[in-house]
BAROVEX-969728 format. One record per residue (C-alpha): residue number from 1; residue in one letter; z, y, x. Coordinates in pm, 1 decimal, decimal comma, always signed. Each point is the difference from the previous one (the first is absolute). Layout:
NUM; a; Z; Y; X
...
***
This chain:
1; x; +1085,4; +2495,8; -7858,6
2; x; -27,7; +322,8; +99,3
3; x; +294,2; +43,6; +190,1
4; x; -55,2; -320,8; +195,7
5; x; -354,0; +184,1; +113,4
6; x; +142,3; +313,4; +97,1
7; x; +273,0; -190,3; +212,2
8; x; -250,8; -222,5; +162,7
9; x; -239,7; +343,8; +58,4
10; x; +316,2; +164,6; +201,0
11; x; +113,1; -279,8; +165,8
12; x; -346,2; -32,5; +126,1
13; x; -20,5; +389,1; +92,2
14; x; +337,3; -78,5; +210,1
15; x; -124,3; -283,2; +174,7
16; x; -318,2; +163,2; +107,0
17; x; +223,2; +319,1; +128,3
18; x; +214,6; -197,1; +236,9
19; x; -258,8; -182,5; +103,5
20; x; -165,3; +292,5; +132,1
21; x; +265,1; +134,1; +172,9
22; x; +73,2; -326,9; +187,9
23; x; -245,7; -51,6; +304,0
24; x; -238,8; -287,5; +0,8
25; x; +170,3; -140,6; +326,7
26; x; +387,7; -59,8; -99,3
27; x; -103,6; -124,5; -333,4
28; x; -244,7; -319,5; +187,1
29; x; +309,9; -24,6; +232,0
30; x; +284,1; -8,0; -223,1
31; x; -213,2; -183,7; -308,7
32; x; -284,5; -249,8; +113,7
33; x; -20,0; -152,1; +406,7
34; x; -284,5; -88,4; -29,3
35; x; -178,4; +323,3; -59,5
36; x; +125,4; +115,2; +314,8
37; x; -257,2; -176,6; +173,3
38; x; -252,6; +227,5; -195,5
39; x; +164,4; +259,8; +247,8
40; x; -258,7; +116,5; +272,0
41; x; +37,7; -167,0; +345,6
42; x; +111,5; -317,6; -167,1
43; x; -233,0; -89,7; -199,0
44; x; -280,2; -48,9; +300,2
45; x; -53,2; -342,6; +227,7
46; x; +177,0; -8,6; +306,2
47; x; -263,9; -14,5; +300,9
48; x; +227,4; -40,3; +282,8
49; x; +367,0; -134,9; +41,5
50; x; +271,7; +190,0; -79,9
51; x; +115,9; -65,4; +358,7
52; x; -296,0; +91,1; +151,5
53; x; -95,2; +391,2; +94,3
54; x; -260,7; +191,5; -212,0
55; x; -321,7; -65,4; +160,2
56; x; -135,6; +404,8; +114,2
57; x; -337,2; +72,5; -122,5
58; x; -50,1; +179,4; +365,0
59; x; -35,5; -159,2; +333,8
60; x; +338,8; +28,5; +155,3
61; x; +1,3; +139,1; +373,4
62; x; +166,7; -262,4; +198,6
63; x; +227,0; +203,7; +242,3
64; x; -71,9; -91,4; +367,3
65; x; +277,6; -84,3; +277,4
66; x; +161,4; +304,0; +112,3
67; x; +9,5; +144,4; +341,8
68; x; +341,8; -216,4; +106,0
69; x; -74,3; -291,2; -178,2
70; x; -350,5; +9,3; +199,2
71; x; +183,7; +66,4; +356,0
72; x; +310,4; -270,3; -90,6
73; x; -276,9; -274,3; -9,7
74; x; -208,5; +103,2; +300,9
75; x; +320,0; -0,3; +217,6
76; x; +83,0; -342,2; -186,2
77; x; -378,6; -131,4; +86,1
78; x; +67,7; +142,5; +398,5
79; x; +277,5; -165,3; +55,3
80; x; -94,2; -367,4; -134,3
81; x; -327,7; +76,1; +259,2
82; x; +229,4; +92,6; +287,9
83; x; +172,4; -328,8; -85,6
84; x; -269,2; -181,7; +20,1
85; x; -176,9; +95,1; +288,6
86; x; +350,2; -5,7; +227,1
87; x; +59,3; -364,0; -173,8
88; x; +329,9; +114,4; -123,0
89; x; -79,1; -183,5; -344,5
90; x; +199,4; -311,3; +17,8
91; x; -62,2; -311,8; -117,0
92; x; -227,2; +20,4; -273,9
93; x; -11,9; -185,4; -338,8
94; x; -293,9; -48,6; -265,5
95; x; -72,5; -75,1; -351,6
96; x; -334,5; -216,2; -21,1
97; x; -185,6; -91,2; -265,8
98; x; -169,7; -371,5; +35,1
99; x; -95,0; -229,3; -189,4
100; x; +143,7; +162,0; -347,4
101; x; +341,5; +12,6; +154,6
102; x; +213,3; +270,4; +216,4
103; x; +201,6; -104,0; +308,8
104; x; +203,6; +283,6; +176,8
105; x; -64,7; -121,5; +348,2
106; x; +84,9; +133,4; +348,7
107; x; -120,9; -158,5; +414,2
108; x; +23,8; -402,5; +14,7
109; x; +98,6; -49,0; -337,3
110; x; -142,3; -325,3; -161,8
111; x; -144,0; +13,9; -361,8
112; x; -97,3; -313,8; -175,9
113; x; -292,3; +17,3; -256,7
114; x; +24,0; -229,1; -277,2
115; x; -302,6; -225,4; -126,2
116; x; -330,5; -35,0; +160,4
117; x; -152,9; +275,6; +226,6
118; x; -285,2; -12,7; +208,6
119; x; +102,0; +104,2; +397,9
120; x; +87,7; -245,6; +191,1
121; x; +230,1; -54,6; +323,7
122; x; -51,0; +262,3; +260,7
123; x; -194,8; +256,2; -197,8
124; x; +70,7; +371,7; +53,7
125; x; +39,3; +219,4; -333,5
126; x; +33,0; +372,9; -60,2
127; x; +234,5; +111,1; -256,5
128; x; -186,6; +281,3; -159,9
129; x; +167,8; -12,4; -362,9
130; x; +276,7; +196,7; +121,0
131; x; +230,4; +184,1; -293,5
132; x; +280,4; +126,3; +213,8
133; x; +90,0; +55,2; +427,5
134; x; +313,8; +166,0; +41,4
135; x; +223,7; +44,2; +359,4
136; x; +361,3; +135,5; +95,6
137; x; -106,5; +377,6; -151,9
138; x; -283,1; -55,6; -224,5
139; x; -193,0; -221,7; -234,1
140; x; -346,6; +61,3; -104,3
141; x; -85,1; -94,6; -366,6
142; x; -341,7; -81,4; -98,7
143; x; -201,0; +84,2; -330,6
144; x; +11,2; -284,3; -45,2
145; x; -129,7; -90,5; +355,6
146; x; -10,9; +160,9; +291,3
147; x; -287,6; +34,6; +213,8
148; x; -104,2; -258,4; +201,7
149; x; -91,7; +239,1; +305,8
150; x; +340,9; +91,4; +5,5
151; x; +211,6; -296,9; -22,6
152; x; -76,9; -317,3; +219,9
153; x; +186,6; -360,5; -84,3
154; x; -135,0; -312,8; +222,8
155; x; +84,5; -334,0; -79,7
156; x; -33,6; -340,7; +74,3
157; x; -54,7; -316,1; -195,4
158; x; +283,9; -236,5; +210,6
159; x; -1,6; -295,3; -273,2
160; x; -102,4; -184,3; -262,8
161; x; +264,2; -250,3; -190,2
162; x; +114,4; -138,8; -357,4
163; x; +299,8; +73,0; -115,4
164; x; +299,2; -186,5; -79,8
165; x; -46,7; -223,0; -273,8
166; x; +13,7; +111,9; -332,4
167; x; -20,8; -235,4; -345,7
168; x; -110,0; +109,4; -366,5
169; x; +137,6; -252,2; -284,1
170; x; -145,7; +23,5; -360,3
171; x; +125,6; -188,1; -298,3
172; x; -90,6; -24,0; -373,7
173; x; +270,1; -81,3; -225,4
174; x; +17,9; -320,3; -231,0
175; x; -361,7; -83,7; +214,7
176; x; +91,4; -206,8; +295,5
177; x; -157,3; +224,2; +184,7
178; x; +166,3; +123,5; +388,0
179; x; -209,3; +122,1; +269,0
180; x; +119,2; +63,5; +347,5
181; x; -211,5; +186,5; +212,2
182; x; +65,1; +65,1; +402,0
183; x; -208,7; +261,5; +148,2
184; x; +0,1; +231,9; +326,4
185; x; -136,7; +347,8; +38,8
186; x; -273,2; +127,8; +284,9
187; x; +205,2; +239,6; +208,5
188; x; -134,5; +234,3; +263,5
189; x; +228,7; +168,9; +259,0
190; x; -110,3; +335,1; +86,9
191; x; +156,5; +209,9; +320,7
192; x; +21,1; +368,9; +16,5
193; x; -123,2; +129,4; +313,7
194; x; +19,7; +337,3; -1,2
195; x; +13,4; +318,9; -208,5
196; x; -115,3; +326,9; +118,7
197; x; -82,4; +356,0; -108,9
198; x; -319,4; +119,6; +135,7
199; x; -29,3; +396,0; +90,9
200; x; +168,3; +274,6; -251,7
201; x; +71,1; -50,1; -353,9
202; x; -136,8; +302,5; -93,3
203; x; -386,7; -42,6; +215,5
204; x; -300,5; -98,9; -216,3
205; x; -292,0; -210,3; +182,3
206; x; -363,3; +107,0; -81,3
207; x; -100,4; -299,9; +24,3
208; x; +208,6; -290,4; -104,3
209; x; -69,1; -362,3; +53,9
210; x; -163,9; -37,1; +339,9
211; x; +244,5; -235,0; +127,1
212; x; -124,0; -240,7; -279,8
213; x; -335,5; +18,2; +157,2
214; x; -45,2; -343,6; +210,9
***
């Protein structure tokens, strides 16, 4: 009995020894995985993705354009102007926003609106939903329109039709049951006039809107 004590006292007196000498981070690497997430830095909730950049507890200086950036753009801006005042623009084209659909249109192109709309035959429209005007050197992208002072689109309502005729069948298995249904959609035909830049790109009004004034 007491030889099995004093073994078990200086095994014990070993163990604790090496266990000393080893450092606590090998042993929770090379023993247990789980332990490593008692590590610090891993052990914390993730408040951004790890994808994502560290958000800086500072305001961040946004850098401004730099002298030839700023002079690149101004000779870009004088050059569309010069354009436009000699008419050297070409024939323009649009992107128009009406009626919860886009059309890229450009002068006496015919659109046809689907489904009932008010104008009739002969009415005048303005375009003023107008996403994109480009010509032979430039296009002008809105954000996400551009401003109706600028851009000018007349149109004109030229007819009003159905379409072609158009059938819907339904049928219900093991029922009996077969429906078809002929049926024609409203149709308006709608001619661009004309599409014009008014002035330079870069010039802001004062006062916008006075041409809305009747």
């Amino acid at each position: 009995m007491a030889t099995l004590t004093t073994f078990a006292n200086a095994f014990r007196f070993a163990a604790n020894n090496c266990l000393k000498k080893l450092s606590p981070s090998p042993l929770c690497k090379t023993t247990h995985l789980a332990l490593s997430l008692w590590e610090p830095g891993k052990a914390t909730y993730r408040t951004f993705l790890p994808w994502m950049p560290a958000i800086p507890k500072h305001q961040v200086e946004v850098p401004e354009h730099n002298e030839e950036k700023e002079k690149l753009m101004k000779d870009v801006i004088k050059e569309i102007n010069k354009q436009i005042a000699t008419d050297r623009v070409g024939r323009l084209f649009a992107i128009v926003h009406i009626c919860g659909k886009q059309f890229k249109i450009t002068e006496n192109d015919i659109i046809i609106m689907q489904g009932y709309w008010p104008p009739t035959i002969g009415d005048k429209l303005k375009l003023e939903k107008v996403l994109l005007v480009g010509g032979t050197d430039f296009t002008l992208v809105g954000r996400p329109i551009l401003n109706r002072e600028l851009v000018s689109i007349d149109a004109t309502v030229i007819e009003k039709t159905l379409s072609h005729t158009k059938y819907h069948f339904r049928m219900k298995k093991r029922k009996q049951y077969r429906r078809l249904n002929f049926y024609r959609i409203q149709h308006t035909m709608l001619r661009i006039n004309s599409i014009s830049i008014n002035g330079n790109i870069d010039k802001t009004k004062e006062v916008e809107g006075l041409d809305r004034i009747y």
